[in-house]
GUMAR-358964 format. One record per residue (C-alpha): residue number from 1; residue in one letter; x, y, z. Coordinates in Angstrom, 1 decimal, always signed. Each point is the difference from the previous one (the first is absolute). Layout:
ronu,bami,east,north,up
NUM,A,X,Y,Z;
...
//
This chain:
ronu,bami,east,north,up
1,X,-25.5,+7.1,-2.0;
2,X,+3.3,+2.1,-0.4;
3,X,-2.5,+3.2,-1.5;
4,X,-2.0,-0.7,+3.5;
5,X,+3.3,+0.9,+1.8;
6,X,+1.6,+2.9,-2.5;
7,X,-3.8,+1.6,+0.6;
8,X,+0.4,-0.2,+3.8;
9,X,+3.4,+1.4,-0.6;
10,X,-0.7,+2.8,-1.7;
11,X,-2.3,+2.3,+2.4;
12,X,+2.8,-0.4,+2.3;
13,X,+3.0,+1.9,-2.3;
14,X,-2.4,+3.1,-0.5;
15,X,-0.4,-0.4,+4.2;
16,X,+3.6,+0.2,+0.8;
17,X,+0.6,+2.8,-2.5;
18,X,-2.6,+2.1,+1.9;
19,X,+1.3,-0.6,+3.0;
20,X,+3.7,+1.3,-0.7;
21,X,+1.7,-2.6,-1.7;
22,X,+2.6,+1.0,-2.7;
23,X,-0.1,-3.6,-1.4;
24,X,-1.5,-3.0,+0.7;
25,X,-0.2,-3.8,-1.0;
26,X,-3.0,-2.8,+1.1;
27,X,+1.4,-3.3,-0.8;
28,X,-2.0,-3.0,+0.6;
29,X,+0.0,-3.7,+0.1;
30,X,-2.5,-3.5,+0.6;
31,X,+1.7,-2.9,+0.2;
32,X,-2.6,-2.9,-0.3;
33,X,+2.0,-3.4,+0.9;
34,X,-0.9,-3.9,+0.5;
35,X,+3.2,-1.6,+1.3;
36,X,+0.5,-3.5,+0.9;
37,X,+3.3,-0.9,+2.4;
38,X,+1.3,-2.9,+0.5;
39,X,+2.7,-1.2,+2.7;
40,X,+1.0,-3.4,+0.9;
41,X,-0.6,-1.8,-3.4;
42,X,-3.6,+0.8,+1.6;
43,X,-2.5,+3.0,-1.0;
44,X,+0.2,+2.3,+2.7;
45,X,-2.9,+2.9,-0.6;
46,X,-1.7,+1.4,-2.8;
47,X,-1.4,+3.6,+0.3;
48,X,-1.8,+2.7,-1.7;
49,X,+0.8,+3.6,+0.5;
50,X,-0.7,+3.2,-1.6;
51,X,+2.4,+2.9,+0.8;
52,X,-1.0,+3.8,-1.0;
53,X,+2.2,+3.0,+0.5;
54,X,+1.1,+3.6,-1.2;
55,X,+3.4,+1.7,+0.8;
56,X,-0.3,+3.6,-0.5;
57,X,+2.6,+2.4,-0.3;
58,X,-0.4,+3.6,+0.7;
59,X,+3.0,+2.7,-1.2;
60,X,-0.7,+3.6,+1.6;
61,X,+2.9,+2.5,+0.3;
62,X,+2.5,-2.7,-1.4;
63,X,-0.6,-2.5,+2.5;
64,X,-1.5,-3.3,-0.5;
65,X,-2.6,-1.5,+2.3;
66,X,-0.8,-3.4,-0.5;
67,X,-2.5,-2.5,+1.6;
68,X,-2.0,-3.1,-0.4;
69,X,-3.6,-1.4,+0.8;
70,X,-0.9,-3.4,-0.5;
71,X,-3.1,+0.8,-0.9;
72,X,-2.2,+1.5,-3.3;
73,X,-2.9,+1.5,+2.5;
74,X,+0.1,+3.7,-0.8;
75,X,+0.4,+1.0,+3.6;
76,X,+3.2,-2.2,-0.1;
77,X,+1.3,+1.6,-2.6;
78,X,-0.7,+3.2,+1.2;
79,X,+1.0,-0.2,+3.3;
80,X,+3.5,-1.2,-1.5;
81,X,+0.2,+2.9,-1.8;
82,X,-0.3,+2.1,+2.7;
83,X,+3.1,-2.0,+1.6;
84,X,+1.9,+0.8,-2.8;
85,X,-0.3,+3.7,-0.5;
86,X,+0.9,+0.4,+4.0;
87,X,+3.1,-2.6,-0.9;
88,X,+0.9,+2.5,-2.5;
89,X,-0.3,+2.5,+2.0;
90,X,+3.1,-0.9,+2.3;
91,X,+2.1,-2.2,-2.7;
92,X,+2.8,+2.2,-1.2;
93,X,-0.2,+1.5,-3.6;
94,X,+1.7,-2.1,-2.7;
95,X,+0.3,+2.3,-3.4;
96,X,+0.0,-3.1,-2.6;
97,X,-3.0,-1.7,+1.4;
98,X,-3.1,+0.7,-2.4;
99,X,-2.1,-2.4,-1.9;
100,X,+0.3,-1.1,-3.6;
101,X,-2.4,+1.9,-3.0;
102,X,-2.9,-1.7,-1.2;
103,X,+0.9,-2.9,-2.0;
104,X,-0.6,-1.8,-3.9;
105,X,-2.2,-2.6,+1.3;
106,X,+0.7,-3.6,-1.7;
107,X,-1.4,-3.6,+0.0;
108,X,+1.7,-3.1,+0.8;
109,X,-1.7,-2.8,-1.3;
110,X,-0.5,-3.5,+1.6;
111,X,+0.8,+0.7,+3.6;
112,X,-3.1,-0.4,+1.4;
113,X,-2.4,-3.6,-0.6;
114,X,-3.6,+0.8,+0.7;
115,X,-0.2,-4.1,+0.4;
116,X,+1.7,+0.9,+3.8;
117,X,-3.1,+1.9,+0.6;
118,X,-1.4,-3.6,+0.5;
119,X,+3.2,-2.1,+1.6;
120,X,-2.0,-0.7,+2.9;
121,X,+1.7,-1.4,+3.4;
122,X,-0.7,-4.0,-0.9;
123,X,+2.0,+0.7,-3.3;
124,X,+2.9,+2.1,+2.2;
125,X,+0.6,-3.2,+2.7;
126,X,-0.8,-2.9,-2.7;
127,X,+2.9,+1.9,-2.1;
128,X,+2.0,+0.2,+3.5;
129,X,-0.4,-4.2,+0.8;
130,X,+0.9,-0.3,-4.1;
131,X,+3.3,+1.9,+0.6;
132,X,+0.4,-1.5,+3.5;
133,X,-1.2,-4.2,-0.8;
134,X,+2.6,+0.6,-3.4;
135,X,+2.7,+0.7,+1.4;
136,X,-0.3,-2.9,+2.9;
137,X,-1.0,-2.5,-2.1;
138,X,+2.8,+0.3,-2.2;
139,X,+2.5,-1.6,+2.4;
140,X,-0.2,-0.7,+3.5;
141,X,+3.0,+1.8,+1.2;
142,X,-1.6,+3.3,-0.7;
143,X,-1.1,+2.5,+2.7;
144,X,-1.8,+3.0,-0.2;
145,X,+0.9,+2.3,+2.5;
146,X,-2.4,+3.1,-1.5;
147,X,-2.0,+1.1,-3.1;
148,X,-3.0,+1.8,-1.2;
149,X,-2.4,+0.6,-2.5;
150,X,-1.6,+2.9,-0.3;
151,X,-2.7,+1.7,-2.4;
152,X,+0.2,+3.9,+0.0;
153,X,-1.6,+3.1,-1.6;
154,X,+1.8,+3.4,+0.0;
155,X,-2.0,+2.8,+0.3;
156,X,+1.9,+3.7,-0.7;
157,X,-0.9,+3.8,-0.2;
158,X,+1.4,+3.0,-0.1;
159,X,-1.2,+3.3,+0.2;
160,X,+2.0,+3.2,+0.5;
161,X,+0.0,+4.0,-0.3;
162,X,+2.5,+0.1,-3.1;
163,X,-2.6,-2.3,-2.1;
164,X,+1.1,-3.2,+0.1;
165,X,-3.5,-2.1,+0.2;
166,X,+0.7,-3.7,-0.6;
167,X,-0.9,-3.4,+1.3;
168,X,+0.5,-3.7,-1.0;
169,X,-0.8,-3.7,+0.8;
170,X,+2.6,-2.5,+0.3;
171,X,-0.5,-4.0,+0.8;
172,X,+2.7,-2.0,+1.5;
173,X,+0.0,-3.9,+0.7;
174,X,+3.0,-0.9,+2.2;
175,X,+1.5,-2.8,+1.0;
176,X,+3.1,-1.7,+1.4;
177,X,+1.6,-2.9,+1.7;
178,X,+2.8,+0.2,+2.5;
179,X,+2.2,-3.2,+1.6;
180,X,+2.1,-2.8,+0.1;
181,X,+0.8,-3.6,-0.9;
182,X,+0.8,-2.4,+2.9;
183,X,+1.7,-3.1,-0.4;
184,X,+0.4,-1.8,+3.7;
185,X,+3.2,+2.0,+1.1;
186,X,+0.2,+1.9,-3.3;
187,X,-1.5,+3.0,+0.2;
188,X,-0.2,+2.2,-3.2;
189,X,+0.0,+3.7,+0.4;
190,X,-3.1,+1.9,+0.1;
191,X,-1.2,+1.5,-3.5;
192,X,-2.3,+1.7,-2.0;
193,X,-2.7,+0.4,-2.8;
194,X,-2.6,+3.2,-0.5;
195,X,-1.9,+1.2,-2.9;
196,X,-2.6,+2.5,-0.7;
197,X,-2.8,+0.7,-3.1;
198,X,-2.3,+1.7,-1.4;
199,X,-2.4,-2.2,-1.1;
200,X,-1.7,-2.7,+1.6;
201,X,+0.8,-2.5,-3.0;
202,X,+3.6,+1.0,+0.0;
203,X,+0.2,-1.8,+3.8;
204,X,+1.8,-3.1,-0.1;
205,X,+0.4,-1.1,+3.9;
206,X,+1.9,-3.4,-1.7;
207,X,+2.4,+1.1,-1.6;
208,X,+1.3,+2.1,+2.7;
209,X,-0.1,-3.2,+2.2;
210,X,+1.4,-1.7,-2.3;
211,X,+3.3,+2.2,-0.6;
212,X,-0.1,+0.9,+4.0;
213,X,+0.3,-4.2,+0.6;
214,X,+3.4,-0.3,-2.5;
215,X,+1.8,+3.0,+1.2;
216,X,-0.6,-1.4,+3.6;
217,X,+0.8,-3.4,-0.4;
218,X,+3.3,+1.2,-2.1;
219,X,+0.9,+1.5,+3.4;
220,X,+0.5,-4.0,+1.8;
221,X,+3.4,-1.7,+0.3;
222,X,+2.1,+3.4,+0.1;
223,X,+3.6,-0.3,+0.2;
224,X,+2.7,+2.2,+1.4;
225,X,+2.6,+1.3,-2.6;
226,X,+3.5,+1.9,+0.0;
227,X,+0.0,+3.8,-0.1;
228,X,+1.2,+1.0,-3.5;
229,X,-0.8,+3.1,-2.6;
230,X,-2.4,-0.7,-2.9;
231,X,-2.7,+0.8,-2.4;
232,X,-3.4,+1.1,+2.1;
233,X,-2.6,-0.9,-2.3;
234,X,-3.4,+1.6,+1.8;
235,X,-3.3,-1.0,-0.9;
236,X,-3.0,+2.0,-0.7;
237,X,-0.9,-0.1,+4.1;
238,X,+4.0,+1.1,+0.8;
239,X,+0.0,+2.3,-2.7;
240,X,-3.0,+2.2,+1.8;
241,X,+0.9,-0.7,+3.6;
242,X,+4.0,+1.1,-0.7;
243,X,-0.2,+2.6,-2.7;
244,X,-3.2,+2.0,+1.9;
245,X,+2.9,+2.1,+1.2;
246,X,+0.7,+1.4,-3.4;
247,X,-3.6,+0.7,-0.4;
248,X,-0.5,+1.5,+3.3;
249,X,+3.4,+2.1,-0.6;
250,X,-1.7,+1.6,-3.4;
251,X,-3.1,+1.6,+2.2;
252,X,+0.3,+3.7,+0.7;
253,X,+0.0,-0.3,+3.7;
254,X,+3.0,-2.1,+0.2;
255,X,+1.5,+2.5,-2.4;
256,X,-0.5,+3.0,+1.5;
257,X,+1.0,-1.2,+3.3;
258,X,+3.5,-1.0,-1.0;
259,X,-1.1,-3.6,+0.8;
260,X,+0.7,-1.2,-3.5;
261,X,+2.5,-1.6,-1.8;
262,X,-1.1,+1.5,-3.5;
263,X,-0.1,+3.3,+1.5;
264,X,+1.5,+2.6,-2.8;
265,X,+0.2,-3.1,-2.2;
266,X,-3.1,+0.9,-2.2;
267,X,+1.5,-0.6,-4.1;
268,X,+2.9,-2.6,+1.2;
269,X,+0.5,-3.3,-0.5;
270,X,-0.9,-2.4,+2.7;
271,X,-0.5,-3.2,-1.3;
272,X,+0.9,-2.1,-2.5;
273,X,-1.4,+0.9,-3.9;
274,X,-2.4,-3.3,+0.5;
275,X,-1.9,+1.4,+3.5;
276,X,-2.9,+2.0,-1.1;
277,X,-2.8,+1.0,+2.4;
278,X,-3.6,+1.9,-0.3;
279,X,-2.4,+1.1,+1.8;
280,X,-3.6,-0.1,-1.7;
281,X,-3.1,+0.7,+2.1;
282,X,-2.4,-0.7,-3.2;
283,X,+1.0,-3.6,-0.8;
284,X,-3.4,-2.0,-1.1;
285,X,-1.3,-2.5,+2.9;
286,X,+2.6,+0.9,+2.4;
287,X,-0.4,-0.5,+4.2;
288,X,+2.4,+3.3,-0.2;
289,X,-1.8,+2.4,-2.7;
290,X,-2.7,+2.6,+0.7;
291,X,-0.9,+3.3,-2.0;
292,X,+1.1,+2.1,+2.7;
293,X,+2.4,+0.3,+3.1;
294,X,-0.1,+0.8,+3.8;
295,X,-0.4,+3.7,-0.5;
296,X,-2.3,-0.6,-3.4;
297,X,+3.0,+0.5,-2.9;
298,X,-0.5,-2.1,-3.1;
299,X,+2.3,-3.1,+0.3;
300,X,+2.7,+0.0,-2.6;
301,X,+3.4,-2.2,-1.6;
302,X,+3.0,+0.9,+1.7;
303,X,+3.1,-1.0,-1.4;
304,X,+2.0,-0.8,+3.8;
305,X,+3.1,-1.1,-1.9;
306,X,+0.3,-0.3,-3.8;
307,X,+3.1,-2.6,-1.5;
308,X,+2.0,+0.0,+3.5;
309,X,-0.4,+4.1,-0.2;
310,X,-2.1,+1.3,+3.1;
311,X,-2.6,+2.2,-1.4;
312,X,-3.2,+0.6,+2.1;
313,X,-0.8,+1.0,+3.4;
314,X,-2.8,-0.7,+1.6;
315,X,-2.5,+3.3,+1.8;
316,X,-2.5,+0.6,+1.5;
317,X,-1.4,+3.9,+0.4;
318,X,+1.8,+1.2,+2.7;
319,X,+3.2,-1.6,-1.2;
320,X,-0.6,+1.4,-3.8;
321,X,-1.1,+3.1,+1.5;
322,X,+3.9,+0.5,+2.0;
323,X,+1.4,-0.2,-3.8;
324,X,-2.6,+1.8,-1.8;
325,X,-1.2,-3.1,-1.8;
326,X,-3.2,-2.1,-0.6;
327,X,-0.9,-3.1,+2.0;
328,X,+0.8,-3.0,-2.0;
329,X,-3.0,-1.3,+1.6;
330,X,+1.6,-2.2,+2.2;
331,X,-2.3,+1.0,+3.4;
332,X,-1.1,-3.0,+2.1;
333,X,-1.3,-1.0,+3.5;
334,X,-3.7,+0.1,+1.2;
335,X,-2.6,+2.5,+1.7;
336,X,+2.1,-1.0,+3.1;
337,X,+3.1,+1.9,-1.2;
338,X,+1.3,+3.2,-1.7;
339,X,+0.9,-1.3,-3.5;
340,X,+4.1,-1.9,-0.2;
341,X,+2.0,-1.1,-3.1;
342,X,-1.3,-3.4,-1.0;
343,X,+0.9,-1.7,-3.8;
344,X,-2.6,-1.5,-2.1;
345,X,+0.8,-2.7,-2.2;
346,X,+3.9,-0.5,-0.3;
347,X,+0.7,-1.5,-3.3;
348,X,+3.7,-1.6,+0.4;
349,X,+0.3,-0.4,-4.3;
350,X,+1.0,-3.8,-0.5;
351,X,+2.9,-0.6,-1.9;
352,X,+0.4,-2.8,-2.9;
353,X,+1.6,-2.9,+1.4;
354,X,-2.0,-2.5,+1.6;
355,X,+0.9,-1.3,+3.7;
356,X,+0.0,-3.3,-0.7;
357,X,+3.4,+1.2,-2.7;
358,X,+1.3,+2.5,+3.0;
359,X,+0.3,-2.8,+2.4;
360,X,+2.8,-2.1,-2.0;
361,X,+2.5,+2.7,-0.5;
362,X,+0.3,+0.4,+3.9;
363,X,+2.8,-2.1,+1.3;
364,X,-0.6,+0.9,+3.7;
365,X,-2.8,+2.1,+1.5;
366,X,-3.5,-0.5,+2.1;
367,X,-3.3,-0.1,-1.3;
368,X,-1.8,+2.5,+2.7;
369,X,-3.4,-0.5,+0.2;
370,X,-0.1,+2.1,+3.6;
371,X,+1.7,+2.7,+1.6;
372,X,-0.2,+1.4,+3.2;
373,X,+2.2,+3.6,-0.8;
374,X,-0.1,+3.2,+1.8;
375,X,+2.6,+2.1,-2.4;
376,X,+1.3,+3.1,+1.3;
377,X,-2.6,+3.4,-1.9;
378,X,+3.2,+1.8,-1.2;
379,X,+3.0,-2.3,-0.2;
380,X,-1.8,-3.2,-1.5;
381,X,+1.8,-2.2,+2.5;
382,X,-1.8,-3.4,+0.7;
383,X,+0.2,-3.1,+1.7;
384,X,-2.5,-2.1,-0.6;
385,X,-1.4,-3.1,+1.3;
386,X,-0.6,-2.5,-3.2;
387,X,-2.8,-2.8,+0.8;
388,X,-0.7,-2.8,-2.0;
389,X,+2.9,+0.9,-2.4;
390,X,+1.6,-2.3,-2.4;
391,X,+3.3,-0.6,-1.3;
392,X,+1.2,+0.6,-3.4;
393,X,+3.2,-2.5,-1.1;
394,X,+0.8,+0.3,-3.2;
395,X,-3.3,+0.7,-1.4;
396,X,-2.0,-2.3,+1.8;
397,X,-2.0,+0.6,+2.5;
398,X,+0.9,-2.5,+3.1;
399,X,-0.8,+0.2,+3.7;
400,X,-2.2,+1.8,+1.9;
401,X,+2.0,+2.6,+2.7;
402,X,-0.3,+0.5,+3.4;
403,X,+0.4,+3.2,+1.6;
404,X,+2.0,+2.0,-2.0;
405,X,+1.0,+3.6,-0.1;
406,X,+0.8,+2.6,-2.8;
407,X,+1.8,+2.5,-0.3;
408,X,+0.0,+3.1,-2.3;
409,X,-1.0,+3.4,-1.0;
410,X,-3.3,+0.7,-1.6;
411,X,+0.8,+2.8,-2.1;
412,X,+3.1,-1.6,-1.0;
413,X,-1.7,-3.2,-1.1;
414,X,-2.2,+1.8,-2.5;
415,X,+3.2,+0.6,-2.0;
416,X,+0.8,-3.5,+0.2;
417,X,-2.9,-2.2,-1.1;
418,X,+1.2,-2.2,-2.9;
419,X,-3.5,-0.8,-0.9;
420,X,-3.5,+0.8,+0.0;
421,X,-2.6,-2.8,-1.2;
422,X,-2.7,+0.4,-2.0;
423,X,-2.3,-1.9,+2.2;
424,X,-1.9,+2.2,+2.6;
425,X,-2.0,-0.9,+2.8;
426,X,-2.5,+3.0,+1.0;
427,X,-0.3,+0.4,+3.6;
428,X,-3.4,+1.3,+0.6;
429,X,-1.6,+2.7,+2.3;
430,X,-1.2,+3.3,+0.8;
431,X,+3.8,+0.5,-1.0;
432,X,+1.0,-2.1,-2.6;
433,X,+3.0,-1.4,-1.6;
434,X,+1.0,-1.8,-3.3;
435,X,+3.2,-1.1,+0.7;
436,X,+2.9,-2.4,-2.3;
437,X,+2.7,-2.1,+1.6;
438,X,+3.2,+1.8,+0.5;
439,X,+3.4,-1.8,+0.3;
440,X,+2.7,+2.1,+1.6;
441,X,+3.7,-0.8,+0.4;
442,X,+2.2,+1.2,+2.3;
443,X,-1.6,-1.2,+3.4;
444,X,+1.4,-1.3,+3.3;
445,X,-1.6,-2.9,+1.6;
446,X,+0.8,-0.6,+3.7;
447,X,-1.3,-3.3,+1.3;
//
């Protein structure tokens, strides 16, 4: 089906040239979902959509025209070309905006299951009441205040007047559990599980119930605690939702902004010698891979930071372009959007020592298995909100906290994690992450 849409695309790059265009790009999308919701502890609706677009960008005289139609009829998508070029037309010149060269096409295997092709709607809420009835039916003080399944194919092509001709089929089954345990007055706090595959016999809707029903019930019978400085041992959840600063400070944008803490830092060390993180697009059955970005350059391995040194950036075209470099092929967004720095698949390397041997050399810390943070882009600065934490005393893992804050610096924590474990949990979607658990001393806990 992808071919169907590359040969619709095509006709239309040969068009724009001939009517003035000094570059050009067609990039299109369907989006073919089943989705079952739930709210309620009760089903709630289950739809079938199919969404079809192209973004199309149009460069004449330097300036960049961009536009969308959410549609694939040819008088759609040439009526939105026509809006771009007359966008162009009063958008002021930008010298380092030009597309990327035609690219090495490549293969990634094993991200797309023909089996979806016949996941029909009875399978996608039967699969929904199996997450839904699991989770329930494992203790009655659970509630479900939302989830989903969902059963998705990912349809991509580009086509554009520097030769990049590609396209590529992705399937995606989703699904995720979000709530709380309730105990008469004891009311845990809320919580979460998600999950996404590839193939339809990789889905395992009980097992996610399953994990989503402990964490939640570990939240019941909290207990205040004193403020005191510890050992923040994060796990695979934390990790992601505290350390997406680092990430997010490594993109180009942030960079050349002057929004980024790494900022002239490129070659120093910024971490300890255990923290190692890629980037790899290509990784076999991953939610995350694809052959190709945003703007159509071949996904590649970026080293982001290599044995606590920071050593990759991640581009896009126009950012490359300001530096005279190559993408790193690290374009995302849909037809909706002009292309934006997205990662892949971050790899966190997992260390050697095994959590379950971490935990007993603590002798006082919290075990955070959610964080509501908002650290500052530049400084690192954070005070975060821990939920459903647990305290640490003398290797043991005791009570369940309420409420508590920390208190720290991002950037600063990176050079003082004491361990990484060699467990990893890989937190799955269209961006995905494989992440360790990271203990980290030095932080201030104020109840």
């Amino acid at each position: 089906m992808t071919a169907d849409i590359l040969s619709l695309l095509d006709p239309f790059v040969a068009k724009a040239l001939k009517l003035g265009a000094d570059e050009v790009e067609f990039f299109a999308q369907r989006l073919k979902n089943k989705t079952a919701n739930f709210e309620a502890n009760n089903l709630k609706s289950a739809v079938s959509t199919i969404l079809d677009g192209v973004g199309i960008r149009v460069l004449k005289n330097k300036a960049l025209g961009f536009t969308s139609v959410n549609s694939l009829k040819k008088d759609k998508i040439l009526e939105g070309l026509k809006e771009a070029f007359a966008i162009a037309k009063v958008t002021p010149p930008e010298p380092n905006y030009y597309l990327p060269s035609k690219q090495l096409a490549i293969q990634v295997s094993d991200i797309y299951d023909p089996a979806i092709e016949s996941f029909s709607m009875d399978d996608t809420i039967n699969s929904a009441k199996l997450l839904l009835n699991t989770a329930t039916a494992y203790d009655p003080r659970i509630s479900i205040d939302s989830g989903l399944f969902q059963a998705a194919i990912i349809e991509k092509a580009i086509a554009t007047s520097t030769g990049i001709n590609n396209s590529e089929m992705k399937s995606a089954l989703s699904f995720g559990l979000f709530g709380m345990a309730i105990d008469g007055d004891d009311i845990g706090s809320f919580d979460y599980e998600f999950d996404t595959v590839i193939k339809v016999s990789e889905v395992n809707v009980e097992k996610l119930a399953t994990d989503f029903a402990v964490k939640i019930l570990g939240n019941l019978g909290s207990k205040k605690t004193n403020s005191f400085e510890g050992t923040a041992v994060f796990t695979p959840d934390t990790t992601q939702e505290l350390f997406s600063l680092v990430i997010d400070s490594a993109k180009a944008t942030a960079i050349q902004a002057g929004a980024s803490y790494l900022q002239d830092k490129l070659g120093e060390v910024i971490a300890v010698k255990d923290l190692t993180i890629i980037d790899d697009g290509t990784i076999k059955g991953s939610p995350g891979s694809s052959a190709f970005d945003r703007e159509g350059v071949t996904r590649k391995k970026l080293n982001v930071i290599d044995k606590g040194t920071f050593t990759g950036v991640f581009y896009d075209t126009f950012t490359a372009n300001k530096e005279s470099l190559a993408s790193t092929g690290h374009a995302g967004g849909s037809f909706r959007n002009i292309p934006n720095i997205v990662t892949t698949n971050l790899n966190f390397k997992p260390g050697k020592t095994s959590i379950d041997a971490i935990l007993p050399e603590i002798k006082k810390g919290i075990l955070i298995k959610r964080i509501s943070a908002s650290p500052d882009p530049v400084s690192g600065d954070f005070s975060a909100a821990i939920k459903g934490g647990q305290l640490i005393e003398n290797g043991e893992v005791t009570d369940t906290l309420k409420e508590i804050t920390a208190v720290g610096n991002v950037y600063s924590a990176l050079k003082s994690i004491s361990h990484v474990s060699k467990e990893q949990k890989p937190i799955r979607g269209e961006q995905t992450w494989f992440v360790p658990y990271l203990s980290v001393d030095n932080i201030k806990f104020a109840s």
